[in-house]
C-alpha positions in Angstrom: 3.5 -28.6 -16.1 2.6 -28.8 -12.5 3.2 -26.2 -10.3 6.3 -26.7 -7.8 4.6 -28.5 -4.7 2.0 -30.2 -6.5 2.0 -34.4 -7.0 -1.5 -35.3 -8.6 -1.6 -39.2 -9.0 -2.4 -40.7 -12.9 -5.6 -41.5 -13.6 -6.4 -45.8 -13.7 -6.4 -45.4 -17.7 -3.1 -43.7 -17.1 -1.5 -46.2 -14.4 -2.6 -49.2 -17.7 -0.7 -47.1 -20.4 2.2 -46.3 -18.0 3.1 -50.0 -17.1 2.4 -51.3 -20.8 5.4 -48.3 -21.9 7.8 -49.6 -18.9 7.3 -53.4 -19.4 8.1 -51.9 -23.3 11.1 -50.3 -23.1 14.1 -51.4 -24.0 16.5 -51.7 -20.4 19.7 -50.5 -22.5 20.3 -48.5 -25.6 23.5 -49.4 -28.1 25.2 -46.5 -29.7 27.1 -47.1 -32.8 30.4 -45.4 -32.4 32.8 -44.4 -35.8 34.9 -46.9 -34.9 33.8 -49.2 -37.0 35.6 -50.9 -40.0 35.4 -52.2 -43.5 38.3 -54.8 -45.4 36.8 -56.4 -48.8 38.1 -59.8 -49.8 40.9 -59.9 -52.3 39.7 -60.5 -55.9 42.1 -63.5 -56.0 40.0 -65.2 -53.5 36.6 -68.0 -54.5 35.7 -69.5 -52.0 36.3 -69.0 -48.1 36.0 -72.5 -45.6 37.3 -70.7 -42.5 37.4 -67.2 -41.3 37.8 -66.3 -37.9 39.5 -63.7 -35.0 42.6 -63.9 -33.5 41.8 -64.9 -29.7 42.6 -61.4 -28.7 40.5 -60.4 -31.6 42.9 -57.9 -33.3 44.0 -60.5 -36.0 42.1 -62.3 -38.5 42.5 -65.1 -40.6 40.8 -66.7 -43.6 41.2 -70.7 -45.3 40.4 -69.9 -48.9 39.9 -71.2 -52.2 41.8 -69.4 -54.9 40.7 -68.4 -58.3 43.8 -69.8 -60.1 43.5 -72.9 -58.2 45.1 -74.0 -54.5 44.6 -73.0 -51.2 46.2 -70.0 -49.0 46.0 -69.1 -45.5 45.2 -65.0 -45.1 46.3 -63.4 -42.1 45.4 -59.9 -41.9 44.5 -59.9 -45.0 48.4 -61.3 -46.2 48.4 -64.2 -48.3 50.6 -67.0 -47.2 52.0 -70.0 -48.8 49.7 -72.0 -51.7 48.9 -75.3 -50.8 46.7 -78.2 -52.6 44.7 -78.4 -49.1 45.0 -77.0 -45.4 43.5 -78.3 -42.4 44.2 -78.5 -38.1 44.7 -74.1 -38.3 45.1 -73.4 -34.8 45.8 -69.9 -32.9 48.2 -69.2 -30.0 45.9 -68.5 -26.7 48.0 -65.3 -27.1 47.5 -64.6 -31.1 50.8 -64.4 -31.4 51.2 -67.8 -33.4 49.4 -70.3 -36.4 50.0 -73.2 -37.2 48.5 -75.8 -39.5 48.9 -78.5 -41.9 49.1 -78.4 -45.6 49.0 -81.1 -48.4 51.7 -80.4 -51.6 50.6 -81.3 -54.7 52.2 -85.1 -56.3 55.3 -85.9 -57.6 53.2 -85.5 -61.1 51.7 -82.3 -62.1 47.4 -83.1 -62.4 44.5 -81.1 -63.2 44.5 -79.5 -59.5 48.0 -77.9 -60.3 47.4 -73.9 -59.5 47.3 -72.1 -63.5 51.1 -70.9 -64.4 52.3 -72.4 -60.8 56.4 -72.8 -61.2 56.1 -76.7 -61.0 59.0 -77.0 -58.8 57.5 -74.4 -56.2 54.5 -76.5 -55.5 55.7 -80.1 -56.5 56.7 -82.6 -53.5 55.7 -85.3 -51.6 53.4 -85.4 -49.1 52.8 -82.9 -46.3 54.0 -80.1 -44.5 53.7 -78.5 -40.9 53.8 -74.7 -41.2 54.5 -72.6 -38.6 53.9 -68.8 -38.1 54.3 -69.2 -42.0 57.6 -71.3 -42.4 57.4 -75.1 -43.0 58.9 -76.5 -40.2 58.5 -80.3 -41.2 57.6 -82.7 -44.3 57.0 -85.8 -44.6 53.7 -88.4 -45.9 51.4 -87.1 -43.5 50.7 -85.2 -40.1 47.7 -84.7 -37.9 46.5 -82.8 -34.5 48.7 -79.8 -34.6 48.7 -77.1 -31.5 50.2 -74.3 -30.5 51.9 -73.6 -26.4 50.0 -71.1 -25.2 52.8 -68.6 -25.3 53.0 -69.2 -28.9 57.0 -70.2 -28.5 56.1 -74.0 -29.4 54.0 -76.2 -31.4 53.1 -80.0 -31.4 51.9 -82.5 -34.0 51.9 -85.6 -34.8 53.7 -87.4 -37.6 52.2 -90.4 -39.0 54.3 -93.0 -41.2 54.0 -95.2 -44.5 53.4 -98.1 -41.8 50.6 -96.4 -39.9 52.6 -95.7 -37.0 52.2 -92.1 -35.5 54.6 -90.2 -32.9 54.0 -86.8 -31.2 56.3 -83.9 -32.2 56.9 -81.4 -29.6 58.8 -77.8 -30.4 61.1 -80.3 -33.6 61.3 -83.3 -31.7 59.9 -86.5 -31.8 58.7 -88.1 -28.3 59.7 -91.4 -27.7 57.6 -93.9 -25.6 54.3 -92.6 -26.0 52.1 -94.8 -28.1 52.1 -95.7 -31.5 49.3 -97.8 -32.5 46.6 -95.3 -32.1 45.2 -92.6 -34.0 46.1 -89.9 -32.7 42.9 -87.0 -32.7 43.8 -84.1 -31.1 46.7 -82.4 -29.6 46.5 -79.7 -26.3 48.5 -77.2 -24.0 47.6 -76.1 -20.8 47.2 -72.3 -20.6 50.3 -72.3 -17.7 52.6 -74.0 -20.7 53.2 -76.7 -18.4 51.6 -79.3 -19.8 50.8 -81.2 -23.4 48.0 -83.6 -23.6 47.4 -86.0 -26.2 44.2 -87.8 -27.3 44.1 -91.2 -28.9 41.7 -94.0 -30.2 43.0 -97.6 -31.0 42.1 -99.1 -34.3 39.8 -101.6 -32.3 36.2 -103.1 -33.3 34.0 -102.3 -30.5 30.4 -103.3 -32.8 31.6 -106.9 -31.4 31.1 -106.3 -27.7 31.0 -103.0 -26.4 31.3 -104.4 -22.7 34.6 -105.9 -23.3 37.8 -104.3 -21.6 39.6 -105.5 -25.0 37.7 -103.0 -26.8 38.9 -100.1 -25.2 38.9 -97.4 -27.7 39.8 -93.8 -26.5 42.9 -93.3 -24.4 43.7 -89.4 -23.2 47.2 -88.7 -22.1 48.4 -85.8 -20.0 52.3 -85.6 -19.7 54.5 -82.1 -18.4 55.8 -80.5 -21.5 59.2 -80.2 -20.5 60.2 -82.9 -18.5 57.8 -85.5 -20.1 56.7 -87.1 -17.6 53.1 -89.0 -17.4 50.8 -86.8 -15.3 47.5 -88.7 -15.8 45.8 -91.1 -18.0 41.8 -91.8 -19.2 40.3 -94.6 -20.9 36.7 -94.9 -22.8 35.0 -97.6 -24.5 34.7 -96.6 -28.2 35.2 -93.5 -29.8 32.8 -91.4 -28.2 33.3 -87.3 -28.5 35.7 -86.4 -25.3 35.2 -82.7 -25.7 38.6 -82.8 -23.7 40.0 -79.7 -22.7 42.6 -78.1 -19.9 40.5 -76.1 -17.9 41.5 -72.2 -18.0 43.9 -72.1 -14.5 46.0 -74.7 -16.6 45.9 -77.4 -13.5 43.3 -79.9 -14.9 41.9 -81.9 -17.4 38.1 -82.4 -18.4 36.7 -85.1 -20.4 33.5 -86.5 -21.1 32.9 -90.5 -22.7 31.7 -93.9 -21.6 33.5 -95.5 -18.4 36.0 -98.2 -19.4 34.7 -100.2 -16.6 30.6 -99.6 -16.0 30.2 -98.4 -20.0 28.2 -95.4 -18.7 28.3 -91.9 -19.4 30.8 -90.2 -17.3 32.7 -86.8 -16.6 36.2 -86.6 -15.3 38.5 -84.4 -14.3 42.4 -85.6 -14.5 41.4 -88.9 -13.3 38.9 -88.4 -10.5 35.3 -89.5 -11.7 33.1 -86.8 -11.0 29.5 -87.7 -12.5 28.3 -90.7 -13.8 24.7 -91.3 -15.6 22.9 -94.0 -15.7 22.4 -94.4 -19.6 23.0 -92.5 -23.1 26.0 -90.0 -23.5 27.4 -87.1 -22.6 28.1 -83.9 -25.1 29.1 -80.6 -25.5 31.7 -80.2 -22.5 32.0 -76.6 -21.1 34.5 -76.1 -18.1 33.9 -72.8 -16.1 36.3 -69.6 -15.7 36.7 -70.7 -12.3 37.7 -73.8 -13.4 35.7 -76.1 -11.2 32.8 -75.6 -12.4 31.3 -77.6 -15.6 28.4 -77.8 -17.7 27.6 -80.3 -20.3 24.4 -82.2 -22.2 23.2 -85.8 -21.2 21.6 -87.5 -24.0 19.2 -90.1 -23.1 17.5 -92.7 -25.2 13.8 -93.6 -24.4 14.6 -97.6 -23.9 17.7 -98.2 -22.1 18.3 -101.2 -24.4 18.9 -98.7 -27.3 21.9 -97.9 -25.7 23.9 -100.1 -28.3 22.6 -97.9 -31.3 24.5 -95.1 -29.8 27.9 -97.0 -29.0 27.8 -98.4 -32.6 27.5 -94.7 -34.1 30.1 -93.5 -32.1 32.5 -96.7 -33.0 31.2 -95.6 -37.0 32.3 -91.6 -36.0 28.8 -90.5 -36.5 26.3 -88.9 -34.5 24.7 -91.1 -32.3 21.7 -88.2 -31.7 20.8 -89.1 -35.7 21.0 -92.8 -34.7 17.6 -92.8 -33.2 15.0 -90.2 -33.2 13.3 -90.6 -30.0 16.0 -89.6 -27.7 16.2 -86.5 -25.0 18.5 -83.8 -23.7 19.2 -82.3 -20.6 21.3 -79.7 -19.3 23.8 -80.8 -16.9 25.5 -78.1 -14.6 28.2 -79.6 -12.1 26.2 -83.0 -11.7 22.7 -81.4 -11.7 20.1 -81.9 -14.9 18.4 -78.7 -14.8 15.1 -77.5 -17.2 12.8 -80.2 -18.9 14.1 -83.2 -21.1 14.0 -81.7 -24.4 13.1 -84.5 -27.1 15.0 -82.0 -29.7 18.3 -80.8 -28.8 20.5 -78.9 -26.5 24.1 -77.4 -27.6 26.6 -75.3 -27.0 26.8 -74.3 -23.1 28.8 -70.8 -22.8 29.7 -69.7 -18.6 29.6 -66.6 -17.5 33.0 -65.1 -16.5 31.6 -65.0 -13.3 31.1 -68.5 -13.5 27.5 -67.7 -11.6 25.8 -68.8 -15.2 25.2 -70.8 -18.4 23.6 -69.6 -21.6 22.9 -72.8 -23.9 20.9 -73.4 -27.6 17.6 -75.1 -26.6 16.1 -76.5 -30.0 12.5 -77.6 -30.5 10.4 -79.0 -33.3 7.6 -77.3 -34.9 5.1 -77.9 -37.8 5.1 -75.3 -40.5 2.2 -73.2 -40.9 2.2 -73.6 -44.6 3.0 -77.5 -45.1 1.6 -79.8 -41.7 3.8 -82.7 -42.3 6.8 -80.3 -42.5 8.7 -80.0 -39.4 10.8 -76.2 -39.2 13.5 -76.8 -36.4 13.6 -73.5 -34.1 16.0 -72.4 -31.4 16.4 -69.8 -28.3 18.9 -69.4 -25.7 18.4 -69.9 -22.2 20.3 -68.5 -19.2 20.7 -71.2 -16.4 22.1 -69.8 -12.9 24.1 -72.3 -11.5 23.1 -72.3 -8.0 20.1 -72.5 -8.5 17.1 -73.8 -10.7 16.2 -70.2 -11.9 16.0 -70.0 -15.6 16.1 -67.0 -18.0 14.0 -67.9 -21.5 15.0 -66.0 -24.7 13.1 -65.3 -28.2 12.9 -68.5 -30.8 14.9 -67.8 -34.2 15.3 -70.1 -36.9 19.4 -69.4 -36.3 21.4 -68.5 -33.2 25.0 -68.2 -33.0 28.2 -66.9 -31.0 26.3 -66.3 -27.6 28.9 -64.1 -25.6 28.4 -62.5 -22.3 29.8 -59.3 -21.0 33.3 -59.4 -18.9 30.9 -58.9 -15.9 28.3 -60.9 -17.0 25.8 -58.4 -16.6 25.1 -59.0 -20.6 24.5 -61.2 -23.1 24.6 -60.9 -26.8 24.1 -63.1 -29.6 23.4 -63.4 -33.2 20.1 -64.5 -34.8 18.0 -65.1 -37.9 14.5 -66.0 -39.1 13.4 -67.2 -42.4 12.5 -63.7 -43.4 16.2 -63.1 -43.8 16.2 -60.6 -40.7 19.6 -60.4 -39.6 19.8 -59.1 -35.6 22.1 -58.6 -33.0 20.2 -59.2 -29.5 21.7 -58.0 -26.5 19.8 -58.6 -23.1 16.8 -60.0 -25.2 16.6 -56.9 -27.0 16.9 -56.9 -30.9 18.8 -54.5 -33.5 18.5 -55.4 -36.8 21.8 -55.6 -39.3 21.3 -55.2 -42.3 17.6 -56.2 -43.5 18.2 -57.0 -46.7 21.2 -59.5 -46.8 19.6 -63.0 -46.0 22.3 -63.6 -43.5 21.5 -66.9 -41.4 24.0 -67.8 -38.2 25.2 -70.8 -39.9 27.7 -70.6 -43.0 25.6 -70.1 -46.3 27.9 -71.6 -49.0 25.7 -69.6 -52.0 26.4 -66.1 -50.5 29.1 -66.9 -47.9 27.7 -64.3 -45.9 28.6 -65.1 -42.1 28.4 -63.8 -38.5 32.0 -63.9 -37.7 32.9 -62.6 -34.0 31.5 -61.4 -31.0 33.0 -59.8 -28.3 32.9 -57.2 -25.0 35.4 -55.4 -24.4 35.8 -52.7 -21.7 36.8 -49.2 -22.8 37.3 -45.5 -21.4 35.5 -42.9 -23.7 36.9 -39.3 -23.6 35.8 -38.8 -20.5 38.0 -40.8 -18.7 34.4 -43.2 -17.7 35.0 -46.7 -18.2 31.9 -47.6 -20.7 31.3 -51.0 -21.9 31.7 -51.7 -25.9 30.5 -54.5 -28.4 32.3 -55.2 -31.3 30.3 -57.0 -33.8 32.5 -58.3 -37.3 30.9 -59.9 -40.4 31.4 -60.7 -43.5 28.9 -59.2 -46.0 29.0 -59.0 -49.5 32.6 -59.6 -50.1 33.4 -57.3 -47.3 34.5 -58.0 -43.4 33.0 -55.1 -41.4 33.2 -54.4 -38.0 30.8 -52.5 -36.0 31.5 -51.1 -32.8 28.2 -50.3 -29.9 28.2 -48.6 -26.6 26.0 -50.3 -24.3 23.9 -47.6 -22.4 21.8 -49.1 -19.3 18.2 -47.6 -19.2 19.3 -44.8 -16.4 21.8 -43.7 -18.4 19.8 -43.5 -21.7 16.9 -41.6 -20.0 19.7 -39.1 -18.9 20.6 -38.2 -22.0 17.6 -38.5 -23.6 16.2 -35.9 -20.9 20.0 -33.7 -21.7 18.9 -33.5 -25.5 15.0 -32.6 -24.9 16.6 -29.8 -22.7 18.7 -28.7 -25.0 16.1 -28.3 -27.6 14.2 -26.7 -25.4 11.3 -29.3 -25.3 10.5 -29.2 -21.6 11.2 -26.9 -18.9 11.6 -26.9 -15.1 9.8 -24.6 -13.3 11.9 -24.1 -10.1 
């Protein structure tokens, strides 16, 4: 080494070889800690539809298929009740509560029945609302259960033989709301204060999607304990609402075409707060700040198209498949930001800083092997939101659960490519899980091997330093696994890289 005193510059070659290693290395480091964990699947289990995290993430949950026949909620790994079908699960926002709706199996015993079921345990009519495991109501059918926030209550709606529905809050029914719509979904406002419900009347809108007679989507907002009507939305046809309480608990976002101008619009409670000219908006994302909102306008290339959208939205389909030559743009409190993409754009996640938005930008590509084949691929890019400054990330052929850090200094995600690489990426840098399961970000029904959750949590290692972990659960194989990483900035890792040369004795300093 140099003597003490002595600073000679690197050579030009050097200076080249220098920049290419820093523009190369990786700016953190994740360290597996032995904190990770390992729960196979019961043997009794087929098939899983659902699997997911508790809120929290401490609990989990699982919708299966059973090998006997019927279908059984799993909650930590405990088998509940055995149903002929299960559908609307929904969490507590504290994980302390499920509920969900279940299907018995008929009056008559059929080729469904679960093999050496008691007849009389799984025989009756209709449907059931179970609560926290305990069936709360029956009756011929139910829809758009929710649980309060604080997990004490839950809501549904209970539909009759005549088609009539009424809202059920914590066992009773509520008077005076309507009847004569489907109701879709149910929601509580994080300060348990409020209940909103979201209907659509059993109207034709193909005839004439201008008309006020054809208003089709009706969003109520009402205070959970005294009932009374807070505010009130209305859409032509049954375009998607994404509606949702924002996190504070004091509003309401929606997203759907204006009862009065039939254009795309964005409210909040009932204040208008961006209208577009043409197409629809999607994908509805509401800030932790809750003022702040991002969502995707969809455009079609002839304004006069317009009508194939409304009448796949009036059909419940998606109007994006209606017509190929449409575009998307990112919208971020009333600004389009980035190009029109003439693919698709999805799934807007905030910051918890609210300071910026990572969404799925899809484009269109021929493969190299077949021309005329067209391989859809995807990356995620990081919009700030006061500004136009954009943050591109590597394409995949699958990206899923984009989460960012609780300071928002980091973002993770999971991805796939046809090769069956499996990777976490973390601040654009990749770490491969498990090579050789073909593991692709959405659900494959062959292996049902699945990215499951993704979270940051912050942590104090034995140190007493606050560090920064990422918890990373699967399921593989038959198995959920959890894996647990310490994220290490690039100062930090060179510290203890230099700590472990030194204490092998691989450099010295000559002081």
């Amino acid at each position: 080494m140099a003597a003490r005193g002595e600073t000679p510059g690197p050579k030009p070659e050097e200076q080249e070889v220098n920049q290419e290693k820093k523009e190369s290395e990786p700016r953190i480091t994740l360290e597996e800690t032995e904190k990770g964990e390992v729960w196979e699947i019961p043997t009794e289990v087929n098939d899983i539809s659902e699997i997911s995290l508790s809120p929290n993430g401490q609990k989990q949950l699982m919708v299966t298929k059973l090998e006997g026949g019927g279908t059984s909620v799993f909650v930590d790994f405990q088998k509940g009740p055995v149903y002929r079908t299960v559908e609307d699960v929904s969490w507590s926002a504290n994980s302390d509560s499920i509920v969900y709706i279940a299907k018995k199996y008929p009056t008559e015993a059929d080729d469904d029945l679960p093999e050496n079921a008691e007849t009389e345990k799984y025989l009756s009519k209709g449907s059931v609302v179970v609560f926290n495991g305990q069936e709360i109501d029956s009756g011929v059918s139910f829809r758009a259960a929710a649980v309060r926030s604080d997990g004490k209550k839950c809501a549904y709606v209970r539909v009759y033989d005549n088609g009539l529905q009424r809202p059920v809050v914590d066992g009773e029914e509520r008077r005076g709301y309507p009847t004569v719509f489907d109701y879709d979904k149910t929601s509580y406002s994080s300060d348990n204060q409020k209940i909103a419900f979201e209907v659509g009347a059993p109207s034709n809108p193909r005839m004439n999607p201008n008309s006020s007679d054809n208003i089709f989507v009706k969003l109520g907002v009402y205070s959970d304990e005294t009932r009374d009507h807070i505010s009130n939305i209305s859409f032509v046809l049954n375009n998607k609402t994404n509606a949702q309480f924002s996190p504070d608990g004091r509003h309401y976002f929606c997203v759907g075409l204006d009862s009065d101008t039939v254009r795309p619009a964005v409210y909040r409670d009932d204040e208008l707060l961006v209208s577009g000219e043409q197409g629809y908006y999607a994908d509805l994302s509401v800030a932790p700040d809750s003022n702040s909102f991002a969502c995707v306008h969809y455009l079609v290339e002839n304004e006069k198209n317009d009508l194939e959208f409304y009448i796949a939205m009036a059909d419940n389909t998606d109007p994006k498949k209606v017509k190929e030559q449409h575009s998307a743009r990112l919208v971020i409190n009333g600004q389009e930001r980035g190009e029109s993409i003439h693919a698709d754009i999805s799934s807007p996640v905030w910051s918890p800083d609210s300071t910026k938005v990572a969404a799925l930008v899809y484009d269109k590509i021929s493969s190299e092997e077949n021309q005329d084949k067209e391989l859809t691929r995807v990356k995620v890019i990081e919009y700030k939101a006061s500004d136009n400054s954009e943050l591109d990330g590597k394409e995949y052929d699958h990206v899923s659960h984009q989460t960012y850090s609780l300071d928002g200094k980091h973002l993770a995600y999971f991805a796939s490519d046809l090769e069956g690489d499996f990777f976490l990426v973390v601040d654009n840098e990749e770490l491969h899980l498990y090579d050789e399961d073909r593991i692709k970000a959405s659900q494959d029904p062959e292996s049902q091997n699945r990215p499951i959750d993704l979270r940051f949590e912050a942590k104090k290692n034995d140190k007493g330093e606050e560090v920064t972990e990422l918890k990373v659960t699967m399921m593989i194989d038959r198995e959920v696994i959890t894996r647990v990483f310490n994220i290490i900035g690039m100062s930090e890792s060179l510290v203890r890289k230099w700590q472990q040369e030194g204490e092998e004795g691989l450099f010295e300093y000559e002081g």
